[in-house]
N, C-alpha and C positions, 0 to 999 in steps of 0.2 A: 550747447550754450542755451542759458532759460530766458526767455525773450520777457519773464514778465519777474520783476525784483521781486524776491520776499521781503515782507514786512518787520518791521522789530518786535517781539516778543511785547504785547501788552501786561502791566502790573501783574493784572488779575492772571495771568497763565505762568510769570517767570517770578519765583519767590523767592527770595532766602532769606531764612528765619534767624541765621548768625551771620557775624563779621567779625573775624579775630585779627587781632595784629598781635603777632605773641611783642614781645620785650626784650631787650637784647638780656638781659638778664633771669632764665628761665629755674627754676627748681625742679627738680625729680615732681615734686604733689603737681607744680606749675605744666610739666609736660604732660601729664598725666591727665591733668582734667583739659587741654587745648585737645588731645589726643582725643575724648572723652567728646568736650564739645561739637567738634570736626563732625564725628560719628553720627551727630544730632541735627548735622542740616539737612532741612528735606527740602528739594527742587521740583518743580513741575517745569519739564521740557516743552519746549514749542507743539508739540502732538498730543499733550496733555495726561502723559505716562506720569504715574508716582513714581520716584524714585526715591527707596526708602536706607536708609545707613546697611541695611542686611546684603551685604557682598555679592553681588552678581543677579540680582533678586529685582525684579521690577514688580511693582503694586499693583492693585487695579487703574484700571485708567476712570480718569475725571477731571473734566474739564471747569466743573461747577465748585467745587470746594477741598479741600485739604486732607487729606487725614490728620487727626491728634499728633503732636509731639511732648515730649517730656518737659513739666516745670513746674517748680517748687507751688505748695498747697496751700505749707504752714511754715512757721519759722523756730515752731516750740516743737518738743512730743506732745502727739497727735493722734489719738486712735479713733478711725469714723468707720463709718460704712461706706461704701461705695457703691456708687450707682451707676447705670450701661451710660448717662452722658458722660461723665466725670470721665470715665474709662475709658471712653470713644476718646472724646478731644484729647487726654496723653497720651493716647496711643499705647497704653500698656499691654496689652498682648505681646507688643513687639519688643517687649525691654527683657535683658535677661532673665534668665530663671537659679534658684540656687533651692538646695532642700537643706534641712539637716538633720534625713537620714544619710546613715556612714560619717557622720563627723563626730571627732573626738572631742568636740570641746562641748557642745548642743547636745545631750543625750536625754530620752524621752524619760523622765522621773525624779530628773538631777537638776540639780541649781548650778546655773554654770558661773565661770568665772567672772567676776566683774568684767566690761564689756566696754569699751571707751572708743565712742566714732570718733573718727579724725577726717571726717568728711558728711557734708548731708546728706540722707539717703531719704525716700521716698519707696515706700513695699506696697504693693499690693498682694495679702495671703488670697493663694489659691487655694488651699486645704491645709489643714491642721489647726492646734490650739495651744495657747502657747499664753502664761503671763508675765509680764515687763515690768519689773520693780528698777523703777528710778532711784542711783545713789541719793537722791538730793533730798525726796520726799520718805523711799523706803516703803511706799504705799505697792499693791500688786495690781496691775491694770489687764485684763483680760486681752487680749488680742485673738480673732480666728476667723474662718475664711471668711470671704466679701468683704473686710479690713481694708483699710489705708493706714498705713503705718509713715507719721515722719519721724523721724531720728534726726536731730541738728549737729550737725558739728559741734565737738566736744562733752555729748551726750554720755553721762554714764550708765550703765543698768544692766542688772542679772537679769538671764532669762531663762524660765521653768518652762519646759516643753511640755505639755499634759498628750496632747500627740501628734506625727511628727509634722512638721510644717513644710511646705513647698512653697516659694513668694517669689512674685516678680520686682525688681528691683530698679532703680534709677537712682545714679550719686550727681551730685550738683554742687557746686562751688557757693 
């Protein structure tokens, strides 16, 4: 028996950065991004461990501050540069990864097929180069690495791989 109570978790130690109440009425895209969301809460426990959405995987510990989480930059297409703060606070290292070497549809010299998000994406390229010609404008926009790439929901646009690209990715409602 502990003769002396613990205290409650102060602000500063116990976070959460979401609160969903899904709807009684959910969609397949609706599951998908709660699913999505879920993934994206990050917690600091009473001992002051990150605990990060990576399955079984605990952060460094710090009791002073956060690490980054994922969220929206821009609300258009968007191609910038990206700098070590930018990167720190969304924590993109830790978001997935996708290339497209091996894929049939993204091939390095080839214009691929029109392209239509049906969801917002946020890229950070790792390597490669690559230009994004928007259906709207038809204009060719360079994109390559140290890039931040937004794609809005409903975004159209061919993309010419000049070579092959690797990006971390985050989709967002």
């Amino acid at each position: 028996c502990f003769s002396q109570a613990v205290p409650s978790p102060s602000p500063a130690r116990l976070k959460f950065h979401l609160l969903l109440a899904p709807s009684k009425k959910m969609t397949t895209r609706g599951i998908k991004m709660l699913i999505l969301a879920l993934a994206m809460i990050v917690y600091v426990d009473g001992f002051g461990a990150l605990l990060t959405p990576e399955i079984g995987r605990m952060g460094a510990r710090s009791s002073t501050r956060l690490h980054g989480f994922p969220r929206a930059i821009h609300k258009e297409f968007t191609v910038e540069k990206a700098t070590p703060e930018v990167m720190e606070s969304l924590g993109v290292r830790r978001w997935p990864t996708w290339g497209t070497e091996g894929s049939d549809k993204y091939k390095t010299g080839i214009k691929s097929p029109l392209k239509y998000y049906d969801v917002n994406e946020l890229s950070y390229i790792i390597k490669g180069k690559m230009e994004i010609t928007p259906k709207e404008t038809g204009i060719p926009v360079l994109v390559q690495a140290g890039d931040f790439v937004t794609f809005p929901d409903g975004f159209a646009c061919h993309w010419f791989v000049i070579e092959p690209v690797t990006k971390h990715y985050y989709l967002y409602d």
